[in-house]
Backbone as CSV, one residue per row, in Angstrom:
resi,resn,N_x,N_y,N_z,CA_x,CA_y,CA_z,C_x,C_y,C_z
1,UNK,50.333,19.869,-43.493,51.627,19.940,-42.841,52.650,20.656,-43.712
2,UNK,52.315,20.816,-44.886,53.500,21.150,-45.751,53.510,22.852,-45.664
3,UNK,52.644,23.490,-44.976,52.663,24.981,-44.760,53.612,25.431,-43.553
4,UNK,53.869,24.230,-42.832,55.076,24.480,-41.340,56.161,24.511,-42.417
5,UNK,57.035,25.518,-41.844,58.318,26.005,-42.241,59.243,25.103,-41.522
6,UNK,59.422,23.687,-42.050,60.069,23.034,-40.964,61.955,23.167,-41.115
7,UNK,62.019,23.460,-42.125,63.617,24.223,-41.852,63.848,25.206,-40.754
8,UNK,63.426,25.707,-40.398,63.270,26.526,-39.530,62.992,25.800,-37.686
9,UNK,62.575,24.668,-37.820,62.380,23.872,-36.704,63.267,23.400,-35.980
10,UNK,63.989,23.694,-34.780,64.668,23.190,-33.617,64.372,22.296,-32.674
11,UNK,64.596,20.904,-33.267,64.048,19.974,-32.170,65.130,19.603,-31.173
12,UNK,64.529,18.960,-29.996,65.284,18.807,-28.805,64.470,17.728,-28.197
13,UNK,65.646,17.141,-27.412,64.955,15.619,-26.275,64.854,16.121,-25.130
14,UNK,64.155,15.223,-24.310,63.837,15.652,-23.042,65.071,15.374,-22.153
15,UNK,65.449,16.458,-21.389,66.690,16.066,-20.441,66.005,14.617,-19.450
16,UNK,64.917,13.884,-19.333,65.110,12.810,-19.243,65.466,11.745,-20.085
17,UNK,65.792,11.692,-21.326,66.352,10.628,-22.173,67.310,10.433,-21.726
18,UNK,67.938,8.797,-21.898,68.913,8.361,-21.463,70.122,8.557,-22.673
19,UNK,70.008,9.319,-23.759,70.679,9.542,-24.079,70.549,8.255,-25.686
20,UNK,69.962,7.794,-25.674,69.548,6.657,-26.512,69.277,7.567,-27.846
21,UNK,68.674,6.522,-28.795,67.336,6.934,-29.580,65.974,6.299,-29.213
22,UNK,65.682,6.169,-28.176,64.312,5.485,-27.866,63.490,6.965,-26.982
23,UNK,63.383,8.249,-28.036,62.114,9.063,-27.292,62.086,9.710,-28.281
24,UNK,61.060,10.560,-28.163,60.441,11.855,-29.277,61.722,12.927,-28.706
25,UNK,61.159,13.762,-30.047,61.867,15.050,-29.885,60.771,15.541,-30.267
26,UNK,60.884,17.160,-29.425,60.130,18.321,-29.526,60.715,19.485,-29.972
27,UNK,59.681,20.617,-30.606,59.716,21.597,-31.065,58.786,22.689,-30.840
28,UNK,59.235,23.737,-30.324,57.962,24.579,-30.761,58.010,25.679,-32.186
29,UNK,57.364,25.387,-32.741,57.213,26.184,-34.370,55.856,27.481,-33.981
30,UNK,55.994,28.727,-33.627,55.002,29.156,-33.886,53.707,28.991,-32.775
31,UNK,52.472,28.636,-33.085,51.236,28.239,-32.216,51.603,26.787,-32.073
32,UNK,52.549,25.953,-32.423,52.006,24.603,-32.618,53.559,23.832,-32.288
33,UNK,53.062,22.614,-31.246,54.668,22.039,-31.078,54.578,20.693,-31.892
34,UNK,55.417,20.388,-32.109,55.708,19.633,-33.245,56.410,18.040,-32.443
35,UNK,56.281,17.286,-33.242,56.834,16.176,-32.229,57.154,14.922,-33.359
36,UNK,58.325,14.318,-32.977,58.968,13.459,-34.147,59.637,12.317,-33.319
37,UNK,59.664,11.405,-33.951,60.618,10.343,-33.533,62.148,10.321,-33.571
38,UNK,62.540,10.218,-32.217,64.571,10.515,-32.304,64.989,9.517,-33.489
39,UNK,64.342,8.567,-33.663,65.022,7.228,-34.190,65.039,7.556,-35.599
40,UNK,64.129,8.297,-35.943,63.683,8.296,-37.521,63.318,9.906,-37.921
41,UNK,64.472,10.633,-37.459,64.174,12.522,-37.925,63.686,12.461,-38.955
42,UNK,63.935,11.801,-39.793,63.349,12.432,-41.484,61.706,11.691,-41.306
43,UNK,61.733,11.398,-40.923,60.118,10.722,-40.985,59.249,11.892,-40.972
44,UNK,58.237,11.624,-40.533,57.065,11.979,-39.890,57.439,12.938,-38.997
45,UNK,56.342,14.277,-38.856,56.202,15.235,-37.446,54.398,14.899,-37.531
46,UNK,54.295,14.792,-35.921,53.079,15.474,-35.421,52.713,16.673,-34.952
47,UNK,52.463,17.473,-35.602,51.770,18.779,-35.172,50.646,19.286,-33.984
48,UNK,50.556,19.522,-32.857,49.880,19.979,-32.262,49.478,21.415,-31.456
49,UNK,48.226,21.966,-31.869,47.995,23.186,-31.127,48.388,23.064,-29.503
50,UNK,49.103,24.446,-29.265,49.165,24.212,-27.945,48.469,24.046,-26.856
51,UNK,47.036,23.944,-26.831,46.231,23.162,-26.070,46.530,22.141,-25.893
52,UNK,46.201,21.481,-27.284,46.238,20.264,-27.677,47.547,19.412,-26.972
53,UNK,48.638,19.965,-27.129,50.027,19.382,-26.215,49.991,19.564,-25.538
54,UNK,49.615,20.541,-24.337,48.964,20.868,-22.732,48.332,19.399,-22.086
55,UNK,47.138,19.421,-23.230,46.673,18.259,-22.363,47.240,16.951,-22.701
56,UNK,47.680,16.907,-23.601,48.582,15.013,-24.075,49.773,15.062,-22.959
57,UNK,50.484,16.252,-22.381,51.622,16.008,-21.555,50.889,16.137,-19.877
58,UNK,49.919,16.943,-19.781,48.962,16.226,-18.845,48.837,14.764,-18.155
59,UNK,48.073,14.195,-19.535,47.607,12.922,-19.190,48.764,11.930,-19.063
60,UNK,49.746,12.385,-19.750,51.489,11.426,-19.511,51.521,11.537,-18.168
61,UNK,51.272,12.417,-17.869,51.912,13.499,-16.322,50.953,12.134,-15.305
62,UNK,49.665,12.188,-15.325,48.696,11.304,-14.894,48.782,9.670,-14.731
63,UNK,49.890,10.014,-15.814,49.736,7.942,-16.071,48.812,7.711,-16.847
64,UNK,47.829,8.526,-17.532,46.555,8.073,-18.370,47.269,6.744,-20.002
65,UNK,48.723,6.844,-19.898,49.359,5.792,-21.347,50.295,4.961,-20.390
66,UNK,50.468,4.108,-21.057,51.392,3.079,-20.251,52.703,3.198,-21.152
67,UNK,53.221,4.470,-20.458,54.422,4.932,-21.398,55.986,4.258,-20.650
């Protein structure tokens, strides 16, 4: 992870958040979107190829998580 240029990273919430801190924020960096917790920016990012986020917002899309 330490090769993402994450200064460079523009994250954003989903215009469905209520405006809270209770959702991820997204990014796209490059091949790969990036995904972090609103509550805790400095934390942790998850990195995913864009396949890879294709199908995880898919299966949200599906109901496949009890989100």
């Amino acid at each position: 992870m330490s090769n993402l240029p994450l200064a460079q990273a523009v994250f954003r919430k989903s215009s469905y958040s209520d405006g809270g801190n209770g959702c991820v924020e997204t990014c796209v960096l490059g091949s790969r979107r990036l995904v972090r917790d609103s509550k805790n920016p400095e934390g942790g990012v998850l990195a995913l190829e864009r396949d890879v986020w294709a199908a995880v917002v898919s299966r949200i899309k599906q109901g496949a998580y009890d989100l």
